[in-house]
C-alpha positions as CSV (number, residue, x, y, z in Angstrom):
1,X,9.4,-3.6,-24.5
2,X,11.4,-0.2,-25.1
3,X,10.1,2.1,-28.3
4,X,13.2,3.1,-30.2
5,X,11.4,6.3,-31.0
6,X,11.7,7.6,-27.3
7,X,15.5,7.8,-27.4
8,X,18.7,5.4,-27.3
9,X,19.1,2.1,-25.4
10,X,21.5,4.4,-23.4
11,X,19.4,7.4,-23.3
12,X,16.4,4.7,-21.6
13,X,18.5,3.8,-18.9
14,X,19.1,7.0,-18.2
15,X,17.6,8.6,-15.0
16,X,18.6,12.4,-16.4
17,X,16.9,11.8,-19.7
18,X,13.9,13.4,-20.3
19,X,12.0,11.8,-23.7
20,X,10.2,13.9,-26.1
21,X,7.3,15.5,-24.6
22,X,4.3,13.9,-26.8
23,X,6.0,10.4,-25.1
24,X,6.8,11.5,-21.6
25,X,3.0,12.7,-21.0
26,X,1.1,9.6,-21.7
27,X,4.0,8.0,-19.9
28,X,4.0,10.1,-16.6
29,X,0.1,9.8,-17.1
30,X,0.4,5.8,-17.7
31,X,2.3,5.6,-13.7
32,X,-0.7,8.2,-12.0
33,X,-3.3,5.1,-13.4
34,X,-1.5,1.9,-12.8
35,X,-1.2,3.2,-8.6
36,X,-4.3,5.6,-8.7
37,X,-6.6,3.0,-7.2
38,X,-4.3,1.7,-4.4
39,X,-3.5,4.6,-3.8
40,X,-6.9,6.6,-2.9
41,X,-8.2,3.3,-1.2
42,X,-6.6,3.2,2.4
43,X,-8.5,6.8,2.8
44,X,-11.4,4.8,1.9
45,X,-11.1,2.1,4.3
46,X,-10.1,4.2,7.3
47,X,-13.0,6.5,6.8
48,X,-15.3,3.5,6.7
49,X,-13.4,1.9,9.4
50,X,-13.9,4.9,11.9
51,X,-17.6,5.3,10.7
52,X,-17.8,8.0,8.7
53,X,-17.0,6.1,5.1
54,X,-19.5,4.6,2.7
55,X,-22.8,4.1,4.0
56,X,-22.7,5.6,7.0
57,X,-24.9,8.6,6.2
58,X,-22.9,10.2,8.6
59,X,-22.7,14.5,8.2
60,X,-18.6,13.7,8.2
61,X,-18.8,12.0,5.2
62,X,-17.0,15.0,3.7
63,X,-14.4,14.2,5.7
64,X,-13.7,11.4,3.5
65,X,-13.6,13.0,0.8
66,X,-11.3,15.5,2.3
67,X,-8.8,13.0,2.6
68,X,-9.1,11.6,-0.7
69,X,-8.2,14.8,-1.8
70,X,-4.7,14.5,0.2
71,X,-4.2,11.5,-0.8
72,X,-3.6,12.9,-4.6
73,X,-1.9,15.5,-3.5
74,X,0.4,14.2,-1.2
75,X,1.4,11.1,-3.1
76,X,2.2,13.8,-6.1
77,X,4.2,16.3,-3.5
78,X,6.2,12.9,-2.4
79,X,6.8,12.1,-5.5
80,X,8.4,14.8,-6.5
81,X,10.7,14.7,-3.5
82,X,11.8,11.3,-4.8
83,X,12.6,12.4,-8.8
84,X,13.7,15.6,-8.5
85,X,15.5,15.4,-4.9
86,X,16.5,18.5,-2.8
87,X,19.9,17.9,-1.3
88,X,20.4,14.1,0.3
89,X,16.3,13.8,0.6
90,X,15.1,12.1,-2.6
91,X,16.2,9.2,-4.7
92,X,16.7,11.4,-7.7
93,X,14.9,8.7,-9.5
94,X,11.6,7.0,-11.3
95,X,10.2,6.6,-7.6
96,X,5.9,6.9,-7.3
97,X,5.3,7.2,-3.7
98,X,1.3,6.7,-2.9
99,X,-0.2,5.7,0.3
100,X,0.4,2.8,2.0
101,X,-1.2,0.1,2.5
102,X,1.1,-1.5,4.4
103,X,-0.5,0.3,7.8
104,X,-4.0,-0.7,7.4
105,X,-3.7,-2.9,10.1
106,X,-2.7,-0.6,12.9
107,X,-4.9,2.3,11.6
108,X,-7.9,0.5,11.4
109,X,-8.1,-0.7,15.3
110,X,-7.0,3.1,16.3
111,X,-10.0,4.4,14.8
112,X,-12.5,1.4,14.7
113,X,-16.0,2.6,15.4
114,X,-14.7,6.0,16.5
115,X,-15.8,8.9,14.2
116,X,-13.7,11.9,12.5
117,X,-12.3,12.5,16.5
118,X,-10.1,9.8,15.9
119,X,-8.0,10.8,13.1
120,X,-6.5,12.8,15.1
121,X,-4.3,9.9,16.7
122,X,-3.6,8.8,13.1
123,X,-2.1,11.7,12.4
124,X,0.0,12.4,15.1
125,X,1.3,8.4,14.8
126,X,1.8,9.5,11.1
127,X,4.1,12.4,12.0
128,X,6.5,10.6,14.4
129,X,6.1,7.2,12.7
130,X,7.4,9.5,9.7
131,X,10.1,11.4,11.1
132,X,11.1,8.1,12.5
133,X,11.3,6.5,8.7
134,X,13.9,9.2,8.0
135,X,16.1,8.9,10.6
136,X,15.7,5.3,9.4
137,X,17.6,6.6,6.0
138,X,21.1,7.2,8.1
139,X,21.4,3.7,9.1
140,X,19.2,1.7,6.9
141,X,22.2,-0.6,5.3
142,X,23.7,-1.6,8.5
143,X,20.3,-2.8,9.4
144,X,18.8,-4.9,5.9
145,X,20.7,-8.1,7.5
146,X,17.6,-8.4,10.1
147,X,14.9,-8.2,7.5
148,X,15.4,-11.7,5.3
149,X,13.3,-12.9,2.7
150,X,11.5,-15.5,5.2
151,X,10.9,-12.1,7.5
152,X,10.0,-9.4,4.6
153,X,7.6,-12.3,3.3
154,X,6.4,-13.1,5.5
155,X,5.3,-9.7,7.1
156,X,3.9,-8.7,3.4
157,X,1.6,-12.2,3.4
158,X,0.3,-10.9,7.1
159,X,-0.3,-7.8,5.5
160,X,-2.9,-9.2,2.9
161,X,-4.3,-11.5,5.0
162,X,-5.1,-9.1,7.4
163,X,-7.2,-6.8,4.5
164,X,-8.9,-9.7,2.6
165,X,-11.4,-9.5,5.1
166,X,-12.3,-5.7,4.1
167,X,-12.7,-6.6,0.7
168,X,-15.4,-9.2,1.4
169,X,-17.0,-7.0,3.3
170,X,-17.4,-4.2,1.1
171,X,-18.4,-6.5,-1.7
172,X,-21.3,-8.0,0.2
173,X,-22.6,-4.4,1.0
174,X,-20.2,-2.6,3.6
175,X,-20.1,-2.4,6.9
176,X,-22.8,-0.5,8.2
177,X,-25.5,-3.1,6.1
178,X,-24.1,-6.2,8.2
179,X,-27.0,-7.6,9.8
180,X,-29.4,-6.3,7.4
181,X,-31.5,-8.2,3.9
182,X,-28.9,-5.9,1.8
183,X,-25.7,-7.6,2.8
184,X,-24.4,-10.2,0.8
185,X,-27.6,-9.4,-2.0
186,X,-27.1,-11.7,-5.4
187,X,-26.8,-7.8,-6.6
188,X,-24.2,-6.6,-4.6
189,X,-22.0,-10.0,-5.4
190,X,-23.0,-9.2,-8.8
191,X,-21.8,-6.1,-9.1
192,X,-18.4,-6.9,-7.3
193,X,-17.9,-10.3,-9.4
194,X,-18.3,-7.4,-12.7
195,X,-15.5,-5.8,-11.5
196,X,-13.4,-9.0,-10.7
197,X,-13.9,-10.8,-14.1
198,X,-13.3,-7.6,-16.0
199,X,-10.1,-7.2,-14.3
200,X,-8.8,-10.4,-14.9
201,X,-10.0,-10.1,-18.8
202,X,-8.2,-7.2,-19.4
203,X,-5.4,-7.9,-17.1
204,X,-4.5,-11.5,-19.0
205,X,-6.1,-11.1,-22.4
206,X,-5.3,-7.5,-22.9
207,X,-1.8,-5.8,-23.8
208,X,0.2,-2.3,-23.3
209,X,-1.9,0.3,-20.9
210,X,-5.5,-1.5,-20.8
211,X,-3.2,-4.6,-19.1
212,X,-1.6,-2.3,-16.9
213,X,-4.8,0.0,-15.8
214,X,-6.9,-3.5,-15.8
215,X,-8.3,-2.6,-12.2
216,X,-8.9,0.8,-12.7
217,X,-11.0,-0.2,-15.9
218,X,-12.7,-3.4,-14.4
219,X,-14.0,-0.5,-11.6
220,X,-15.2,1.6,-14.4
221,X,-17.1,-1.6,-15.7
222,X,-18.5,-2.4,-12.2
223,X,-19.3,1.2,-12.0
224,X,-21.5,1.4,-15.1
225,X,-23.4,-1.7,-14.0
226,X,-23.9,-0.3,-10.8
227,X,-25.1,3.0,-12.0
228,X,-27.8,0.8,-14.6
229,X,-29.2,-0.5,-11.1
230,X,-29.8,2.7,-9.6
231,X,-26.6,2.4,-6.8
232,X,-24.5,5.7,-7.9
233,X,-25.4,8.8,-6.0
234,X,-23.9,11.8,-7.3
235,X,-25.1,14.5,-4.7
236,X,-21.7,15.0,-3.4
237,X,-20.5,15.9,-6.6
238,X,-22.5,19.1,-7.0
239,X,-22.1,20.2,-3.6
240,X,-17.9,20.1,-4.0
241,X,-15.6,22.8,-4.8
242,X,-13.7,23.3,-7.8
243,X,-10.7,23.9,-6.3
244,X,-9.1,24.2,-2.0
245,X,-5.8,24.0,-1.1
246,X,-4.7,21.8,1.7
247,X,-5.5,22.9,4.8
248,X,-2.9,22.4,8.0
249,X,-4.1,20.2,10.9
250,X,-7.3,19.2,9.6
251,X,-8.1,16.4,11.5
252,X,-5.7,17.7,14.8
253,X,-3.0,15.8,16.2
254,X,-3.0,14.0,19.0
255,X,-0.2,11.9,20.1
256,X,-0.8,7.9,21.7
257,X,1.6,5.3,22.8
258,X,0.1,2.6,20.8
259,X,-0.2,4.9,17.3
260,X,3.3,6.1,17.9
261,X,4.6,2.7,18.7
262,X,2.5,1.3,15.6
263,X,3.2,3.4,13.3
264,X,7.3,3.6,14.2
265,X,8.0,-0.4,13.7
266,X,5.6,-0.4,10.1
267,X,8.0,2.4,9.2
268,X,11.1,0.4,9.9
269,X,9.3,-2.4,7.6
270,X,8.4,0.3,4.8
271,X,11.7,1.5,4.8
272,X,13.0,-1.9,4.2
273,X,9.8,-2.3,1.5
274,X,11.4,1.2,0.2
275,X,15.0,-0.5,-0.7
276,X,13.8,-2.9,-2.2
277,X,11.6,-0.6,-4.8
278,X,15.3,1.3,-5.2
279,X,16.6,-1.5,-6.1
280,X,14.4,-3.1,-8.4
281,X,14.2,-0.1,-10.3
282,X,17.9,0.3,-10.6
283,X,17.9,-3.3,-12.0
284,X,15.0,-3.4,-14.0
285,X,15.8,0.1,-15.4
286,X,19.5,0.7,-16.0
287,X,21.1,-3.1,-15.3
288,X,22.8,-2.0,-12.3
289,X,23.1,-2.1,-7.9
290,X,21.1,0.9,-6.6
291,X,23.9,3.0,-4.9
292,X,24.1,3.6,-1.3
293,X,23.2,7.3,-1.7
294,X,20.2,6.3,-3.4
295,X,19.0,4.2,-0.8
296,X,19.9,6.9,1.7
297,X,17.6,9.6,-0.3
298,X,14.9,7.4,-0.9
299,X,14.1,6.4,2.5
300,X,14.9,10.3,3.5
301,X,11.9,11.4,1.0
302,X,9.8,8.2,2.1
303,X,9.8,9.6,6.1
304,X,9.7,13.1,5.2
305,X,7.0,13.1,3.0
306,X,4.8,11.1,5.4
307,X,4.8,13.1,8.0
308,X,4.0,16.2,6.0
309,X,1.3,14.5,5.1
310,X,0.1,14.0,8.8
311,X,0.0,17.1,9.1
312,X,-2.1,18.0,6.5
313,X,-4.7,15.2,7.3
314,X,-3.1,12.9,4.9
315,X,-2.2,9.0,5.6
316,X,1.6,7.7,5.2
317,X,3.2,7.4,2.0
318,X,6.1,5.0,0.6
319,X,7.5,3.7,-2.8
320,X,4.8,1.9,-5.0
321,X,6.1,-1.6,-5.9
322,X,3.7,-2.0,-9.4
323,X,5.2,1.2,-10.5
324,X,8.5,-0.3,-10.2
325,X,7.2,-3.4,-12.5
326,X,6.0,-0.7,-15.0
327,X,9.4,0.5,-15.5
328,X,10.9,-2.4,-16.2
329,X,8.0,-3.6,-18.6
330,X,8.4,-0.1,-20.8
331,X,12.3,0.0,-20.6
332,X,12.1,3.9,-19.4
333,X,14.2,4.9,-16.9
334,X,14.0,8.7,-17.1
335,X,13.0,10.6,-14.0
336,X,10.9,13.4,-15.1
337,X,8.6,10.9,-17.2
338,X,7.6,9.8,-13.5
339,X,7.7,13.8,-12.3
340,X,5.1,15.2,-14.7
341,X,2.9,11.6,-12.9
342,X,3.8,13.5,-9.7
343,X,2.4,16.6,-11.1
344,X,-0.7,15.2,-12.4
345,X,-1.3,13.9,-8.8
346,X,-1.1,17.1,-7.2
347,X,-3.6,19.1,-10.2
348,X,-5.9,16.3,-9.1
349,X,-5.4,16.7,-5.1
350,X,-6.4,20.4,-5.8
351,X,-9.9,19.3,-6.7
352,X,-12.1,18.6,-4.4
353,X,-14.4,17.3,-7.4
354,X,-12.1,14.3,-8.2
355,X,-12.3,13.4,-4.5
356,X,-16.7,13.9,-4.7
357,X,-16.4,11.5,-8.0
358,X,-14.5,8.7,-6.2
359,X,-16.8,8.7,-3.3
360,X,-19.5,8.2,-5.6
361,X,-18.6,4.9,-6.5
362,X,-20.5,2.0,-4.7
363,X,-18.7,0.1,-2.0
364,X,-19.6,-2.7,-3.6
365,X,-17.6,-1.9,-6.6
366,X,-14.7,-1.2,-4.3
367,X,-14.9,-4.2,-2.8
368,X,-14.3,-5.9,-6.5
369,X,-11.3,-4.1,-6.6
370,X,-9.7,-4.3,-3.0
371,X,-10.4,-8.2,-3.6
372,X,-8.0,-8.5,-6.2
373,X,-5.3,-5.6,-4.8
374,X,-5.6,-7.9,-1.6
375,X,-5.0,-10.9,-2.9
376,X,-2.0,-9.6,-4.8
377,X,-0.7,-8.0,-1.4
378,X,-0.8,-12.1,-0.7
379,X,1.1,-13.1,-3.9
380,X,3.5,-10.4,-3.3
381,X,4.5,-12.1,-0.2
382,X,4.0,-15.2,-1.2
383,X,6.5,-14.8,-4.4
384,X,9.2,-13.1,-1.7
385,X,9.0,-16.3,0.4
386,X,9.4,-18.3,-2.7
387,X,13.2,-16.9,-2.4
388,X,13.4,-18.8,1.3
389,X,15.4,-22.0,1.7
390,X,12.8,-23.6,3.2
391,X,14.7,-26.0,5.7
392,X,13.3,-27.0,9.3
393,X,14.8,-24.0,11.2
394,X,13.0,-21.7,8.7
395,X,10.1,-24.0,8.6
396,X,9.4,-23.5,12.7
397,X,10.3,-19.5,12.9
398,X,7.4,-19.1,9.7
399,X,5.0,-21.3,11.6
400,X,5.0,-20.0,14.8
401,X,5.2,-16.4,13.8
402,X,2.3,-16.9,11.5
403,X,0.0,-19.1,13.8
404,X,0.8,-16.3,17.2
405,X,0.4,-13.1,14.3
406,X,-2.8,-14.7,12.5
407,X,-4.2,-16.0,15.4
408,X,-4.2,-12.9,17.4
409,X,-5.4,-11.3,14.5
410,X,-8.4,-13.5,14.0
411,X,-9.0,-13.9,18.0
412,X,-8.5,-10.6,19.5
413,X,-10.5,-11.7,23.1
414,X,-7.6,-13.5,23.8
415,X,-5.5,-10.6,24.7
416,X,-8.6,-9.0,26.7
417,X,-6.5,-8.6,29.8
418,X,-3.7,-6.2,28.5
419,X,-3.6,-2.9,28.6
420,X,-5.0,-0.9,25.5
421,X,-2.3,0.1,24.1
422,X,-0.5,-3.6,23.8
423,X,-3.8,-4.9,23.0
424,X,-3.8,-2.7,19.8
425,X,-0.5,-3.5,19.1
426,X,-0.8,-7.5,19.2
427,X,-3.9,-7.8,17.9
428,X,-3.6,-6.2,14.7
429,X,-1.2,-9.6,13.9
430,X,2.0,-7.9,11.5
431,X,3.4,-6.9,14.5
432,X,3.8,-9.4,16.7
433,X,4.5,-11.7,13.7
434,X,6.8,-9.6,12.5
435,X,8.7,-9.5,15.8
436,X,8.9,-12.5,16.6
437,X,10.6,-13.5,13.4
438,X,12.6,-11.2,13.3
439,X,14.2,-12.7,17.1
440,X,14.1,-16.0,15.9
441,X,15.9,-15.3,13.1
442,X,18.8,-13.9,14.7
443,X,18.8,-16.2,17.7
444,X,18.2,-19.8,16.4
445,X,21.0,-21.6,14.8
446,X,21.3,-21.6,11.7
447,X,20.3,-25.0,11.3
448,X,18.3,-27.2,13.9
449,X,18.6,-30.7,14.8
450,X,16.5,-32.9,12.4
451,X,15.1,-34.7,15.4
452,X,14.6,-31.1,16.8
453,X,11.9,-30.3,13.9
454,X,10.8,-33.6,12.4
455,X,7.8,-33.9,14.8
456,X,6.8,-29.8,14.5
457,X,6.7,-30.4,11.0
458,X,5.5,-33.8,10.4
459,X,7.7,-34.7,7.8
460,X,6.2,-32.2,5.3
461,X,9.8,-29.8,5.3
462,X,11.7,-28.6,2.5
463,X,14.7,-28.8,2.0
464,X,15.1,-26.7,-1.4
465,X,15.2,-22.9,-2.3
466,X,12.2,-21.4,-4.0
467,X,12.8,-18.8,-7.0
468,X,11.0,-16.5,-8.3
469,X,9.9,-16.9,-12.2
470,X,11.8,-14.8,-14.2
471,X,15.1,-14.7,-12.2
C-alpha cells in the first residue's frame, strides 16, 4: 500500500520523482535487504563448489571473501547503470540488478573440485557470455516469441531443482564434512530448521519490512543460535581491511568452449528473465506496457554490467525479480529511491569487513536460507507454468524436456563418452532442457492428435489454462 505522505498518486508512478529524503533512504535501504542475501550467495556456492568455500580450511579462503566483496559492489555499480542510464544502456528505471542465480548450474561443474585456478574460466565465460547479453538488447523483441511460458517455466523450475541439492547439503554440514560423524548432526539440522521456521514466521505472520527481509532476519536468528553453540568464527574478521578498491583481473581470464558456450545461451534466457522484470515493474508501478526502449536499455545495462564484473573477479548480474514484487507492494515507482540502494551496495563492496562478517556465518545457517531461496526458484517456475494451456502437445514437449534435462542432471555417467566440453554442457540439465523445448515448441503442431498423446500421457492431460493468483 502507497503512503500519501511520500508524494501524489501521480508523483508514485513516477520514475523521475524523487520522494522526500527521510522516505527515499529507508526505501532505497528496504531494496539492498530484501536481494542482499541472494545476492552474496552464488559467490558462496562457487567458492565452496571449487574448494576453497566454507570448511575447506583452504589458505584461498580469502578468495571468497574477495568475491563477496564484488558481489556488493558490482550489483550496486549495475544498478546504477539501470536507474540512472547513460545514453541507450540502462532502463532509466527502479531496476536492482544482483547476481544471478540463474548460472549456478554451469558454474558449478566448471570449477567443481578445482581450487581458485578455475575462476579464471568463469570469468572469461562471464565476459563474453556478457557482452553477448548486450548485443542480445538490439534484437531481443523479435526474439520473446521463442521463449513461451511452458519454455521460461520450465527453464526457471530446472533452475531450482538443480540448486535444492546445495541447500541440503550445506544444511547437514557442507561439503567438505560428507562422509564424516558431523554431517547431517541433530545440531546442524537444528540450526538450519532455526533459520527455516523463523523465516516462515516472519515472512506470513509478520507485516511491512520484517515480511519483506524475513530471510535475511530468520539468518540472523540461525546465526545467534549458532554462535550460542560455539560454530561462529570470527578470525577473518580481524584480519580484513577496512576498505580496497576493486582490483582488475583478479582471478585471470581464461577463455573455454564449454564456459563460453554456457554462459552465452543462460544469457539469452536472462535477457528474456530481464523483460519480464521491465515489464512487471512498468505494470506493477505506473499501470502501463514497458516501452520498447526500455526493454532495449535494460538488457544493454544487464550484458554490460556483467561482464565488467568478469573482469573484476565478479559473477554475472541481471534484474532481481523480488525487487520487482517490492515495488509493486509499496506503490513507489521513483528511480532514485532504488539508486541511493545501488549506492548503499557499492559503500558496502568497498569493505572488505562486510565480506569477513558474511563468511563468518555457518554453512549450516546458509543452508537454512538457500533452502527456502531454492524452493522459491521452484515456485517461481512453477507459478509461470501455471500461465500454460496445458493440452497434450504441451503436455509431451514439458515431459520429455524435463525427464532428458533432470535426468542428465541427476545421472551425469551417462554422457561419459562425450567430449568435455558437451559433457559440461548436458549434464548441468537447463540446457539441454531448455533446448529442446524450445525446438519442440516451434516445430510440433500446434495441436497433436489425441490418439498421438493419449498413451504418453495416460489420460492424466489437461485441457485448461492455469492462472496465476492475483491476475
Amino acid at each position: 500500500m502507497a503512503d500519501s505522505s511520500i508524494g501524489t498518486a501521480a508523483q508514485l508512478r513516477d520514475p523521475n520523482y524523487t520522494p522526500p529524503l527521510a522516505k527515499a533512504v529507508p526505501l532505497g535501504i528496504q531494496h539492498v535487504l530484501a536481494m542482499f542475501v541472494s545476492n552474496v550467495t552464488p559467490a558462496i556456492i562457487v567458492c565452496g563448489a571449487a574448494g576453497f568455500g566454507f570448511g575447506s580450511n583452504s589458505p584461498d579462503f580469502p578468495q571468497m571473501i574477495y568475491m563477496i566483496q564484488m558481489s556488493m559492489f558490482f550489483a550496486g555499480l549495475a544498478t546504477l547503470i539501470q536507474t540512472i542510464g547513460f545514453g541507450p544502456v540502462g532502463a532509466k528505471l527502479p531496476i536492482v540488478q544482483g547476481t544471478s542465480f540463474a548460472f549456478l548450474p554451469v558454474m558449478i561443474p566448471l570449477v567443481a573440485g578445482k581450487g581458485v585456478d578455475a575462476v579464471a574460466v568463469l570469468m572469461g565465460g562471464i565476459l563474453v557470455g556478457g557482452l553477448f547479453h548486450a548485443v542480445l538488447g538490439l534484437f531481443i523483441g523479435k526474439i520473446r516469441f521463442a521463449l513461451p511460458p511452458l519454455v521460461t517455466g520450465l527453464v526457471v523450475t530446472m533452475i531450482g531443482l538443480a540448486l535444492v541439492k546445495v541447500g541440503i547439503q550445506y544444511a547437514a554440514g557442507g561439503v567438505p564434512a560428507i562422509g564424516t560423524p558431523e554431517y547431517g548432526s541433530a545440531l546442524n539440522w537444528f540450526v538450519a530448521s532455526v533459520v527455516i521456521l523463523v523465516t516462515l514466521g516472519l515472512k506470513f505472520f509478520a507485516r511491512g519490512m520484517i515480511s519483506i527481509s524475513a530471510v535475511l532476519l530468520g539468518l540472523i536468528a540461525g546465526y545467534i543460535v549458532a554462535w550460542v553453540f560455539g560454530m561462529v568464527n570470527f578470525g577473518n574478521v580481524g584480519n580484513a581491511a577496512s576498505f580496497a578498491l576493486p582490483n582488475p583481473l583478479h582471478f585471470g581470464l581464461e577463455f573455454s568452449v564449454a564456459a563460453i558456450v554456457g554462459f552465452c545461451l543462460m544469457s539469452f534466457v536472462s535477457a528474456v528473465e530481464t523483460v519480464g522484470d521491465v515489464s512487471g515493474i512498468t505494470k506493477g508501478g505506473a499501470g502501463r506496457e514497458a516501452t520498447d526502449e526500455e526493454i532495449q536499455g535494460a538488457t544493454f545495462a544487464d550484458g554490460l554490467g556483467t561482464a565488467v564484473s568478469g573482469l573484476f573477479g565478479a559473477l554475472p548480474n541481471t534484474s532481481f525479480s523480488q525487487n520487482v514484487g517490492l515495488i509493486a507492494m509499496t506503490g513507489v515507482m521513483s528511480r532514485h529511491v532504488v539508486t541511493i540502494g545501488g549506492i548503499f551496495l557499492i559503500v558496502c563492496g568497498l569493505v572488505p569487513k562486510i565480506g569477513a562478517i558474511i563468511s563468518t556465518v555457518p554453512i549450516e545457517v546458509l543452508g537454512g536460507g538457500v533452502i527456502v531461496m531454492f524452493g522459491m526458484v521452484v515456485s517461481a517456475g512453477i507459478s509461470m507454468l501455471s500461465d500454460v494451456h496445458w493440452n497434450r502437445r504441451n503436455m509431451v514437449i514439458f515431459a520429455i524436456a524435463l525427464s532428458l534435462g533432470l535426468g542428465l542432471q541427476l545421472e551425469p555417467g551417462a554422457l561419459q563418452h562425450l567430449p568435455g566440453t558437451l559433457k559440461i554442457l548436458a549434464t548441468s540439465g537447463i540446457l539441454p532442457a531448455a533446448l529442446i523445448a524450445i525446438v519442440l515448441n516451434l516445430v510440433l503442431p500446434v495441436e497433436l492428435a489425441d490418439k498421438s498423446t493419449e498413451e504418453v500421457s495416460g489420460g492424466l492431460s489437461g485441457g485448461g489454462k492455469g492462472s496465476i493468483p492475483g491476475e
